[in-house]
N, C-alpha and C positions, 0 to 999 in steps of 0.2 A: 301910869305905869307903876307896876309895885317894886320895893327894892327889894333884892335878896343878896343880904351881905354873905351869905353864904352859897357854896355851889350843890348844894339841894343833899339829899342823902347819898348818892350815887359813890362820892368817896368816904363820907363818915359810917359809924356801926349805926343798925337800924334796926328796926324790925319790917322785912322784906315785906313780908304778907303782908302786914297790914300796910305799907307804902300800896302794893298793888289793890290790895282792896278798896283804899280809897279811890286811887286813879279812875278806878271802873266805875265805882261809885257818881263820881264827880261828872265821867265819860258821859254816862246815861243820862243825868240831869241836863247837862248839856246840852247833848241830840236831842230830847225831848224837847226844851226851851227854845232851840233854833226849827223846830216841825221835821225832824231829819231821824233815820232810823238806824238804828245801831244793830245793823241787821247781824244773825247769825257769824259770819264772814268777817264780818268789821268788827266785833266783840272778840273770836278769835286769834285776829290780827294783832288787837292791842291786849292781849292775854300776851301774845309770846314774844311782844315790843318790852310789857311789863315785868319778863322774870329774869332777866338780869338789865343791870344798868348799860346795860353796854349798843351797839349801830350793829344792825344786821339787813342786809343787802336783800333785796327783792328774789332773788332764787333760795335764800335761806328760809326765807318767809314760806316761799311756795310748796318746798319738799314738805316743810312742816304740816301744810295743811291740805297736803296730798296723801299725805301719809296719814290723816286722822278723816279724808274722807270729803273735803271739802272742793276738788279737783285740782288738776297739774295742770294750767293752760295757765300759764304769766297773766295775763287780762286779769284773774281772781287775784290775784295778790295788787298786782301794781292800782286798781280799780279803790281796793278796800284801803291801803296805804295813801293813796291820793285824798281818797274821803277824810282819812285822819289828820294830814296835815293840812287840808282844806281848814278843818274846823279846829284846829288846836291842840288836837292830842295827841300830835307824836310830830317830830321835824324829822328833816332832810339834812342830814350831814352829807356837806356834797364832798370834802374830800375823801370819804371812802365810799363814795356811791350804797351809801344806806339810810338808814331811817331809825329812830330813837325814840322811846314812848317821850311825852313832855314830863317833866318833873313840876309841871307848874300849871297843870290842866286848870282853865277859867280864869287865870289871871292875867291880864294882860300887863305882858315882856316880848320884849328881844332880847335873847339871851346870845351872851357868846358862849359857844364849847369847847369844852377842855376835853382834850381829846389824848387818851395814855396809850405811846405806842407800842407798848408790852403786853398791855393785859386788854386794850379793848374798849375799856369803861368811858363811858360819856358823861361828863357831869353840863348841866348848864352852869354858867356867870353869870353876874347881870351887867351890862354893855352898854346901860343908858351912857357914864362919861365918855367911854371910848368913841360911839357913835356920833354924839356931841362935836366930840372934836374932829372927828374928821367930816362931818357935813358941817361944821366949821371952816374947814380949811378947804372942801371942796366948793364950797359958797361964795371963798375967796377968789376962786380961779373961776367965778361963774358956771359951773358945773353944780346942779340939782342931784341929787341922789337918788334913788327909786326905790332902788331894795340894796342890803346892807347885809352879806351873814361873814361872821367873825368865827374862826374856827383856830384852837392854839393849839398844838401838838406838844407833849410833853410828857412826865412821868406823874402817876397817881402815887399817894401819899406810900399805899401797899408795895407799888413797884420802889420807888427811891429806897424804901426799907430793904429792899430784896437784894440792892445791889452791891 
């Protein structure tokens, strides 16, 4: 698991484009190296996962790509979103029932999210101690863990300034 002392670009200044250009980049090599295809759909998908940092819900996903032609039937989005967080390149933030490109495409983490509830923005943490200690403490009371997602609600660096 890699560390990432930092919660990726999402709250710090960047250069956007080339943040997405990589993701895509890295996306492809991916699908190819797992024999999986990055079809049309699924390239799309993580195009508009990619232009802001932020969780957007399976019907925001779908207007988008009804509107440029790729059909309005829920099945095309939830279908292409599912493929993404199958293979790594975008999660599931379940408290807002949306989905997040990865900031961290090919690397294997569990990230926890920092979730700002003003403006939107996702950034990942990295969750290795946190996890730690609670399949720690869940171990203790003979309870196995399965899956684990860590989700913080709070204000981004932009928003605390605002206030």
């Amino acid at each position: 698991m890699s560390a990432h002392p930092h919660p990726g670009p999402a709250f710090a200044q960047h250069n956007h484009a080339h943040c997405a250009h990589d993701a895509l980049t890295r996306a492809e090599a991916i699908t190819k190296e797992a024999g999986v295809r990055l079809t049309p759909v699924r390239r799309r998908v993580l195009e508009i996962l990619l232009e802001e940092h932020k969780a957007l819900g399976a019907y925001d996903v779908l207007a988008r790509l009804a509107a440029e032609g790729f059909g309005n039937q829920p099945p095309v989005a939830y279908r292409a979103l599912e493929f993404l967080v199958e293979h790594g390149l975008a999660h599931r933030i379940q408290r807002l029932n949306a989905f997040t490109a990865c900031t961290h495409i090919g690397q294997a983490h569990a990230p926890a999210f920092l979730i700002c509830r003003s403006c939107a923005t996702v950034a990942e943490a990295e969750a290795a101690p946190a996890r730690a200690a609670l399949e720690q403490s869940a171990a203790a009371l003979g309870f196995a863990i399965e899956r684990t997602t860590i989700e913080a609600l709070g204000l981004c660096p932009a928003c605390r300034g605002a206030t």
